[in-house]
GUVEXLUM-357477 format. One record per residue: residue number from 1; residue in three letters; x, y, z of N, C-alpha, C in turn. Coordinates in steps of 0.2 Angstrom, whole numbers, plus 5000, padded with zeros to 4 digits. Example, Ala and Ser with C-alpha at 12.3 -4.5 7.8 and 13.67 -1.06 7.14 Angstrom:
1_ALA_5066_4972_5039_5062_4978_5039_5066_4984_5039
2_SER_5064_4989_5035_5068_4995_5036_5064_5000_5039
***
This chain:
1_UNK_5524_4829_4984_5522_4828_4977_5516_4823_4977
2_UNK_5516_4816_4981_5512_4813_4981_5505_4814_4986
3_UNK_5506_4819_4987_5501_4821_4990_5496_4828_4988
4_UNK_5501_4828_4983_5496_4833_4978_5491_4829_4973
5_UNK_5496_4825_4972_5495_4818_4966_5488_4815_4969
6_UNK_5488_4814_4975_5483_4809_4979_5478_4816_4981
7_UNK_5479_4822_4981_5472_4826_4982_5470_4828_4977
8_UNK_5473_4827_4971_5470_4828_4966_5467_4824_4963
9_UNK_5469_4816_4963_5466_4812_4963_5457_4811_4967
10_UNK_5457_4813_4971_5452_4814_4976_5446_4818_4973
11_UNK_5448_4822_4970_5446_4828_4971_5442_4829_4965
12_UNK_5445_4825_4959_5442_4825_4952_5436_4822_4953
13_UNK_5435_4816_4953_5431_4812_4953_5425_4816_4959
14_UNK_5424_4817_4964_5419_4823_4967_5416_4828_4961
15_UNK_5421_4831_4957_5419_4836_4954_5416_4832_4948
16_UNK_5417_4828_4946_5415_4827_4940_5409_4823_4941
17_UNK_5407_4821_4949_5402_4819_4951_5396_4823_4952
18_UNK_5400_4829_4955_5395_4835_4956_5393_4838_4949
19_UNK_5397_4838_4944_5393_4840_4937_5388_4836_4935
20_UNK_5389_4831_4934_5384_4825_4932_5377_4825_4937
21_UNK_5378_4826_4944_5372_4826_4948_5369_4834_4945
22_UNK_5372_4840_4946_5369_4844_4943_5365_4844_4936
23_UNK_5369_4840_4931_5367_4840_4924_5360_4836_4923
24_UNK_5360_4829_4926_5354_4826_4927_5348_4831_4932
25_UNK_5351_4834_4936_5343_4839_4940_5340_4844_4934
26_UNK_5347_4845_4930_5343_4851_4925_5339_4849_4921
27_UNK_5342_4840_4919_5339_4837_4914_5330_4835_4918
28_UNK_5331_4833_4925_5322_4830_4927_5320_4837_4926
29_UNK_5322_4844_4929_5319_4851_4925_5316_4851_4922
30_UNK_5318_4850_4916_5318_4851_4911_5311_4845_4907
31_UNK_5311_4840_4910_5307_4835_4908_5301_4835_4911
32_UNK_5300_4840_4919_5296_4841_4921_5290_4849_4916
33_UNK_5296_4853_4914_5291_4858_4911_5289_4856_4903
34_UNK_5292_4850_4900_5288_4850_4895_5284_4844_4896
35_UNK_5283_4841_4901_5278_4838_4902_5274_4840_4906
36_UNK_5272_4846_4909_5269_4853_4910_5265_4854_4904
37_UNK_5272_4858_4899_5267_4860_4893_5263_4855_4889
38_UNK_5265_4849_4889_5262_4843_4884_5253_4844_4888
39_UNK_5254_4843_4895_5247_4844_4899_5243_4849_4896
40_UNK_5245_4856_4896_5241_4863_4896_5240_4864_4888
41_UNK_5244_4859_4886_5242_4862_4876_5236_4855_4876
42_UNK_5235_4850_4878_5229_4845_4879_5224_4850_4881
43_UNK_5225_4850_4887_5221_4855_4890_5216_4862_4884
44_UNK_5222_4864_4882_5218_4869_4877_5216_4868_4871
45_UNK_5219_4860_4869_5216_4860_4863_5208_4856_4864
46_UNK_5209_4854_4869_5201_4851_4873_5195_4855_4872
47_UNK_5197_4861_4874_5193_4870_4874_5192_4871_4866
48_UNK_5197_4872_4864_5197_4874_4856_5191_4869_4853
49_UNK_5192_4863_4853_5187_4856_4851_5180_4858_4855
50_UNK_5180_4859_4859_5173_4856_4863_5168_4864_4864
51_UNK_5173_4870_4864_5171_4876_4865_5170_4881_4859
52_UNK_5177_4881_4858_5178_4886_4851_5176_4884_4845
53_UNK_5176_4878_4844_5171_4872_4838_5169_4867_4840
54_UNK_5163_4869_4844_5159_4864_4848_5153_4863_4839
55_UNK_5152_4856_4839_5147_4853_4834_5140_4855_4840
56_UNK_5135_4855_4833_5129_4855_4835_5126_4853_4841
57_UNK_5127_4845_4839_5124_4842_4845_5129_4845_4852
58_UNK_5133_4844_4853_5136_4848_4857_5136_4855_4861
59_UNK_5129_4859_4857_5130_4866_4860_5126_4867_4868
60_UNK_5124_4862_4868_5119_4863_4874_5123_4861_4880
61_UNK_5130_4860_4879_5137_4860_4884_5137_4867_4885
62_UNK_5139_4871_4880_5141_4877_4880_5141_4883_4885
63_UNK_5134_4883_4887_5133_4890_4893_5137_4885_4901
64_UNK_5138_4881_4902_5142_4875_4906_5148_4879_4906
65_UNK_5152_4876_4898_5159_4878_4896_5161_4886_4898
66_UNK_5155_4889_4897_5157_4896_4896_5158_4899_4903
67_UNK_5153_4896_4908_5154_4898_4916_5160_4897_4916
68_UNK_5164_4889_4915_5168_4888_4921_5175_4891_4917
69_UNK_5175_4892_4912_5182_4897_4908_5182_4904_4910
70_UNK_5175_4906_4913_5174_4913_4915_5177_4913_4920
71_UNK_5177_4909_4926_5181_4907_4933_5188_4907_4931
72_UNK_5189_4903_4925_5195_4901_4923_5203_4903_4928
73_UNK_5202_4908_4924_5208_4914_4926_5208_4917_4932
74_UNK_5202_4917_4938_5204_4916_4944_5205_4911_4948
75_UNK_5203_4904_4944_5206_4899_4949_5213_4898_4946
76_UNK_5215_4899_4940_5221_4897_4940_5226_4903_4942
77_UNK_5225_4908_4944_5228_4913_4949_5229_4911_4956
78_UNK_5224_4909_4959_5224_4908_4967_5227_4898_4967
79_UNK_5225_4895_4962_5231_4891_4962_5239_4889_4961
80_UNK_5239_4896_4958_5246_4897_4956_5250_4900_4963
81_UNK_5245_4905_4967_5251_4907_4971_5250_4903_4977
82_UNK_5245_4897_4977_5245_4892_4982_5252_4887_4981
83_UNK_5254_4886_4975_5259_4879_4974_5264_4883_4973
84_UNK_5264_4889_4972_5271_4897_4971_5274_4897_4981
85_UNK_5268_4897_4985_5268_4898_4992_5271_4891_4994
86_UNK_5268_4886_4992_5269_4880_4994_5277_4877_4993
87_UNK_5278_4877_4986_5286_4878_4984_5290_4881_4987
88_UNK_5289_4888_4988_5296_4891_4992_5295_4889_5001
89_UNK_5289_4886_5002_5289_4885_5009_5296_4877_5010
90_UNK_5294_4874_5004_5299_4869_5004_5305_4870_5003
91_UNK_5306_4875_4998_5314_4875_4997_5318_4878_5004
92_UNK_5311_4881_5010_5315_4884_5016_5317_4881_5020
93_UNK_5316_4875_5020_5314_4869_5025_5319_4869_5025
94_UNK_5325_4867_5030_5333_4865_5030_5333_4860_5031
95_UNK_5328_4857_5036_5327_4849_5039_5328_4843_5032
96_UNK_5323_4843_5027_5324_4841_5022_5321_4844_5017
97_UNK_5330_4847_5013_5329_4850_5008_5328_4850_4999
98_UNK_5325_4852_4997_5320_4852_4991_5321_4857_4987
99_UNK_5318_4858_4981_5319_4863_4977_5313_4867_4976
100_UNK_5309_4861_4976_5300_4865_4975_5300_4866_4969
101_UNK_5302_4861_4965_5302_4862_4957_5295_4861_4955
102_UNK_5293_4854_4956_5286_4850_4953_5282_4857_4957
103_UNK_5281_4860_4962_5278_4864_4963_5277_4871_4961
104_UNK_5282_4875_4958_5282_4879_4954_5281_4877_4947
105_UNK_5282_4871_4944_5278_4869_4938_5271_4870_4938
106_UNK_5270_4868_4944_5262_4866_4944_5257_4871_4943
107_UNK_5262_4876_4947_5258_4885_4949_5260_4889_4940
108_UNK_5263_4885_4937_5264_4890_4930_5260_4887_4925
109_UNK_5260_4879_4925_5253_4876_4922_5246_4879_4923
110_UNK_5245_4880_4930_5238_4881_4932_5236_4888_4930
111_UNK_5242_4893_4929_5241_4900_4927_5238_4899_4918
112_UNK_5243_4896_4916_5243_4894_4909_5236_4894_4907
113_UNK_5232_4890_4911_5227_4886_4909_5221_4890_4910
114_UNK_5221_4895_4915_5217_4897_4915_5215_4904_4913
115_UNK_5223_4907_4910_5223_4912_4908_5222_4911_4897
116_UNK_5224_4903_4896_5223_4901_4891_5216_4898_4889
117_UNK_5212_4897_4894_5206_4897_4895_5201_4903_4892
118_UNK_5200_4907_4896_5201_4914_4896_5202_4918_4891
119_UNK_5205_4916_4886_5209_4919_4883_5204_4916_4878
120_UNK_5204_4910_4875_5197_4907_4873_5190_4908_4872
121_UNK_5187_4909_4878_5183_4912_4881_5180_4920_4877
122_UNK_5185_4923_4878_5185_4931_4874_5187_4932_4867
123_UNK_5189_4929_4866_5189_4930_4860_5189_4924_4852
124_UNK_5188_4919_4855_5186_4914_4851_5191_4910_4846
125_UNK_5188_4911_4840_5191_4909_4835_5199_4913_4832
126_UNK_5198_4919_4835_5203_4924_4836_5208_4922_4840
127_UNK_5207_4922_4846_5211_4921_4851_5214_4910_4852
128_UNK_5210_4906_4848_5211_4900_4849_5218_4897_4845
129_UNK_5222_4899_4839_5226_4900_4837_5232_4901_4842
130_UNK_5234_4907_4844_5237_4912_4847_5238_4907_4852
131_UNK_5232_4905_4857_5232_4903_4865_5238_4894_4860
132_UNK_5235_4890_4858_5239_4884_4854_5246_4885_4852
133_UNK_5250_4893_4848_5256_4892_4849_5260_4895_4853
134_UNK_5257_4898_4859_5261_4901_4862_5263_4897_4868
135_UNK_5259_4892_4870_5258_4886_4873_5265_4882_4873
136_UNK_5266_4879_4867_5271_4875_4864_5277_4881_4865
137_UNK_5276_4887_4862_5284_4891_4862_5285_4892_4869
138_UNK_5282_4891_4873_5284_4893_4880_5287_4887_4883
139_UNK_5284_4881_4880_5291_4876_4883_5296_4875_4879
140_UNK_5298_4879_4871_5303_4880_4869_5308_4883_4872
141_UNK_5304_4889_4875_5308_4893_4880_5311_4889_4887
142_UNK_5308_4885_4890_5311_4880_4894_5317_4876_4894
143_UNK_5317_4876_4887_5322_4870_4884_5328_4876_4883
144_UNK_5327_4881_4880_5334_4886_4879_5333_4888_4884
145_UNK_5331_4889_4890_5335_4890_4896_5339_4887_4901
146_UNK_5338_4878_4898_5340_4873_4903_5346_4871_4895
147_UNK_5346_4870_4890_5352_4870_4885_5355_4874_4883
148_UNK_5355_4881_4885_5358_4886_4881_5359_4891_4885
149_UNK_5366_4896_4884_5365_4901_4887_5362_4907_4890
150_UNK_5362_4910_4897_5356_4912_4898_5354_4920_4893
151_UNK_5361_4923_4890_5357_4928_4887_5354_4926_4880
152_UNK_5355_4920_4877_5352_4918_4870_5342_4915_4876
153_UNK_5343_4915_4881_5337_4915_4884_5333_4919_4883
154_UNK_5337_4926_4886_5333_4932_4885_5331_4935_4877
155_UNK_5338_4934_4873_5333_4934_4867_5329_4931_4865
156_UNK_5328_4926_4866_5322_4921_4863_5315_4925_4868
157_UNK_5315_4929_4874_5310_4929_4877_5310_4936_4872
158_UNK_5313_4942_4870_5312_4946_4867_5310_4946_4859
159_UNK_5312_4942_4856_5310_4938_4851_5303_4938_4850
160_UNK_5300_4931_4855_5294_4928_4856_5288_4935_4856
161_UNK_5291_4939_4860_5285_4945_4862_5285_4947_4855
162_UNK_5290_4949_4851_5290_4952_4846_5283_4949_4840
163_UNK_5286_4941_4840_5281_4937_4833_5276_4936_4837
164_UNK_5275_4935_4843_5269_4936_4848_5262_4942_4847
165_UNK_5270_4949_4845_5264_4954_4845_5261_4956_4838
166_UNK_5264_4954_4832_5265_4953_4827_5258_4950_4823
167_UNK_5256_4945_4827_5250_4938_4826_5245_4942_4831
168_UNK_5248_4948_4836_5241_4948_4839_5239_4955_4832
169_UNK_5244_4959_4831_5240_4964_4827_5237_4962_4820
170_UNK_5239_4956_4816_5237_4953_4811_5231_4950_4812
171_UNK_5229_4949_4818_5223_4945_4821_5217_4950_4823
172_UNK_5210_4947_4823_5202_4952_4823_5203_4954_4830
173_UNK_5209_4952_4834_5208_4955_4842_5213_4961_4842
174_UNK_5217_4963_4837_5221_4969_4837_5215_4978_4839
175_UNK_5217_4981_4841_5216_4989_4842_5217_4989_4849
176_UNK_5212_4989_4852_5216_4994_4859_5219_4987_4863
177_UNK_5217_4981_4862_5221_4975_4865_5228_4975_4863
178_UNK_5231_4979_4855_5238_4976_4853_5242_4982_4857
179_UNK_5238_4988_4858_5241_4995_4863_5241_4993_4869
180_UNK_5238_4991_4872_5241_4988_4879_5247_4982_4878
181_UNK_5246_4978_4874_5251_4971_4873_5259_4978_4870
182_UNK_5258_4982_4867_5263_4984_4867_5266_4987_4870
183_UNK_5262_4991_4876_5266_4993_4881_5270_4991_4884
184_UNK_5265_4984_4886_5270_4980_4890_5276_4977_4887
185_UNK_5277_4975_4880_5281_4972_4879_5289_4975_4878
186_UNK_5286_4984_4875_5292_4989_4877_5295_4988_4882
187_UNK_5289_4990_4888_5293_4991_4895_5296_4985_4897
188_UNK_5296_4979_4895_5297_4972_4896_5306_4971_4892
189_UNK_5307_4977_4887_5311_4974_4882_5318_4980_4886
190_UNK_5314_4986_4887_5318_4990_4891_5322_4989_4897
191_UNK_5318_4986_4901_5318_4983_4909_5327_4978_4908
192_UNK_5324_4974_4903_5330_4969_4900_5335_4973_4898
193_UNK_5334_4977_4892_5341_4979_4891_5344_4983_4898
194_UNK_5341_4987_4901_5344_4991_4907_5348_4985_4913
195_UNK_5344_4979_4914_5346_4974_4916_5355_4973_4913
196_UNK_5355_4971_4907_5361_4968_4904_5367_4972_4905
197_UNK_5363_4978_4903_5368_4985_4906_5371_4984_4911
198_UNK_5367_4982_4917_5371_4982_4924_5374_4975_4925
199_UNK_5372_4971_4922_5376_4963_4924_5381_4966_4919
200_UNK_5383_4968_4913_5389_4969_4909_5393_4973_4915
201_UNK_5391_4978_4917_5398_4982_4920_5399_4977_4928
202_UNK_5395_4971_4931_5398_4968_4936_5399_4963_4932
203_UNK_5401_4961_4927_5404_4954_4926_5398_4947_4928
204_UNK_5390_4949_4927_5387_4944_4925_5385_4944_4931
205_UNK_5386_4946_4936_5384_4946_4942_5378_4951_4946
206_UNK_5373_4948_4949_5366_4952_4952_5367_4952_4958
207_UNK_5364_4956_4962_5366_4959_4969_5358_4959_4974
208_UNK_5355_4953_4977_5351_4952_4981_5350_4951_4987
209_UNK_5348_4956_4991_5348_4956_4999_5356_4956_5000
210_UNK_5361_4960_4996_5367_4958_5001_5370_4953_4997
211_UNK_5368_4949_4993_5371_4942_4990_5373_4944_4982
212_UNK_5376_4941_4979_5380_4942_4975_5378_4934_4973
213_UNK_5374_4935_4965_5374_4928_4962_5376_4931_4956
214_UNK_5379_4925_4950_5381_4925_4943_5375_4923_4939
215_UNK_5373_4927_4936_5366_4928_4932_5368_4927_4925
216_UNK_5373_4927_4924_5376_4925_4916_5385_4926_4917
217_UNK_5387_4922_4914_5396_4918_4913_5399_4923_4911
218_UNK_5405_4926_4913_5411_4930_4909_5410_4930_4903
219_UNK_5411_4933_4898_5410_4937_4893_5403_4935_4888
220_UNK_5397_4934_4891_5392_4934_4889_5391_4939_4882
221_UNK_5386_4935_4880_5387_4938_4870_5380_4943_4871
222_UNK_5383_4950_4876_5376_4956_4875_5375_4959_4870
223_UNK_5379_4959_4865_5377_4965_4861_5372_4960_4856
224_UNK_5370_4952_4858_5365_4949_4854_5359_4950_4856
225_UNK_5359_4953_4862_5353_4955_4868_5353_4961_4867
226_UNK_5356_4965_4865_5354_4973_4861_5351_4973_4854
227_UNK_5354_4969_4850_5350_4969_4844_5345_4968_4842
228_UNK_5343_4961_4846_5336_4957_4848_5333_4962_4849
229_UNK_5336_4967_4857_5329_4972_4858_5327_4978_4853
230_UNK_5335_4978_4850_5330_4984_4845_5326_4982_4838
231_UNK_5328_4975_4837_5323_4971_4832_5316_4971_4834
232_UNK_5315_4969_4840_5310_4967_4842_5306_4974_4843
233_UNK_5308_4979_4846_5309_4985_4845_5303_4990_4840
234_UNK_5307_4988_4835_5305_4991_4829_5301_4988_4825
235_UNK_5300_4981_4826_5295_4977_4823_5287_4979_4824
236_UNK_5287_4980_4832_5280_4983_4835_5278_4986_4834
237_UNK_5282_4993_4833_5279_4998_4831_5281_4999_4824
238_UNK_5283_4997_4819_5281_4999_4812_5278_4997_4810
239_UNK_5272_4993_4811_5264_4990_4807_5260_4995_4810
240_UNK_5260_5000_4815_5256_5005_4816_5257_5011_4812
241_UNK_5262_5012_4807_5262_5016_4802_5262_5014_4795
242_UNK_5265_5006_4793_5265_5002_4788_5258_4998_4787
243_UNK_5255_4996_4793_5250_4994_4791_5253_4986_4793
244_UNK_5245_4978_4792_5246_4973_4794_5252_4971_4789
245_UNK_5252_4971_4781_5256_4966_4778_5265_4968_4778
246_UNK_5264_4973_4784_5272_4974_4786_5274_4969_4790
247_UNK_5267_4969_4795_5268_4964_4801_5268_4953_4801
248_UNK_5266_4955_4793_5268_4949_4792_5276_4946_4791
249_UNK_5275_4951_4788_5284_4951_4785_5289_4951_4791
250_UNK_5287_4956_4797_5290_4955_4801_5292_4951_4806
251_UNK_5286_4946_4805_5287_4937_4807_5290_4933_4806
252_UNK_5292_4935_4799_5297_4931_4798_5304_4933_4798
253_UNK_5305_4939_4798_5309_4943_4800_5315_4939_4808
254_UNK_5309_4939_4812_5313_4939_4821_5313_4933_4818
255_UNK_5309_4927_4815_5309_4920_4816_5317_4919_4813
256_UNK_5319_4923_4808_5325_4920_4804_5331_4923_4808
257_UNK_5330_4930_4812_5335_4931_4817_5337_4927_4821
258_UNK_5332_4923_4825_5329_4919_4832_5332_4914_4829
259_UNK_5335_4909_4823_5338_4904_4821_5343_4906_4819
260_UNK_5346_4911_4818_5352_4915_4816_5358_4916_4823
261_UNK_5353_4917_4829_5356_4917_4834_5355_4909_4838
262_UNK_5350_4906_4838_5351_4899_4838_5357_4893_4836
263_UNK_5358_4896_4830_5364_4894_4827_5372_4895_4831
264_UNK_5371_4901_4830_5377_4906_4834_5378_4902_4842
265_UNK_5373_4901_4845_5373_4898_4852_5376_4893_4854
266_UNK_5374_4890_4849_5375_4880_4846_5383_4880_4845
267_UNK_5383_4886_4840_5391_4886_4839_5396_4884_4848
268_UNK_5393_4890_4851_5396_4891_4855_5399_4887_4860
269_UNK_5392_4881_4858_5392_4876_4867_5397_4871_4863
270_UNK_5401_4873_4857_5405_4866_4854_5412_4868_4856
***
């Protein structure tokens, strides 16, 4: 009996030290990607200022700006899979072990930037909106992935695509750009539902070279990640037959869901 008493004793304080060391890694995480996003939304609001409403006296910067946004998106491509490469070479290291986190920060900042760059670039005053809130919603997204469950994750990504595609067809760059943004974001919404499908019948569990990891907790809340997709769903494409002032409406629509399951979430974690 005292020997139960004395390994349990032992054995709590370990485990409640290995939560707290786990909770604070998730926390520096987490304080590294919005201090990532804080960078990259400077970054573009810099471009927005100096490029996409450059003052007069200032035009004579312009053909400068414009070369090196035109490079943009492939240095922040071949940057990204430099510190994407460099990251996983670290976390293989056995000698001293690492996560390579600061480093895949890096490699998703640098994308950001040149693809938000770029983004800038083509389509101006159109595009310079859009590239500023998507910026900030992507370290939202950060934050519900390191506070909150990970299928209220996925909704929030299905969500996003949704009020994402909504602003690109209400905006002067919709026609054959919201048709391809649609595609993808179908096949992006389908991918996922097929996904949850097969994590529900293993019990939240994915199946990697042979390994068995838990991708979402016992009785994860799917049918909230069913709705979402078919929200998101049906929002994309009913402004192709309704017209833009559907798609307004529709914005607010996923926004009020997206706080309705935010709520729900919150409930959850109490």
């Amino acid at each position: 009996m005292k020997k139960n008493e004395t390994k349990t004793g032992r054995t709590k304080p370990v485990d409640v030290r290995t939560r707290e060391q786990m909770e604070d890694r998730a926390f520096n995480r987490m304080l590294l990607w919005l201090a990532a996003t804080v960078v990259v939304e400077v970054v573009m609001l810099l471009v927005n200022r100096f490029y996409v409403h450059a003052r007069v006296e200032e035009l004579s910067a312009l053909p400068t700006l414009h070369t090196i946004l035109g490079i943009a998106p492939i240095v922040g491509i071949v940057l990204c899979a430099l510190f994407l490469f460099w990251g996983f070479r670290i976390r293989k290291n056995e000698e001293v072990p690492q996560d390579g986190m600061i480093q895949f920060v890096l490699a998703a900042a640098f994308l950001c930037m040149g693809i938000g760059g770029y983004v800038m670039r083509t389509y101006g005053v159109a595009g310079a909106p859009m590239v500023l809130g998507v910026v900030p919603a992507l370290g939202v997204l950060m934050l519900v992935f390191y506070l909150y469950q990970k299928e209220f994750f996925g909704c929030a990504i299905v969500g996003g695509l949704g009020i994402l595609g909504m602003w690109i067809f209400r905006s002067s760059v919709r026609g054959s750009t919201y048709y391809g943004y649609l595609v993808v974001a179908l096949v992006v919404i389908v991918l996922g539902a097929v996904l949850a499908v097969s994590l529900k019948k293993k019990n939240g569990m994915i199946t990697i070279k042979g390994k068995e990891f838990a991708l979402l907790q016992p009785g994860a809340a799917y049918p909230a990640y069913y709705l979402t997709a078919v929200i998101s769903a049906v929002i994309l494409l009913a402004p192709l037959a309704l017209g833009a002032a559907v798609a307004y409406y529709a914005i607010w629509v996923m926004a009020a869901w997206l706080f309705i399951l935010a709520v729900y979430f919150t409930s959850k974690l109490m």
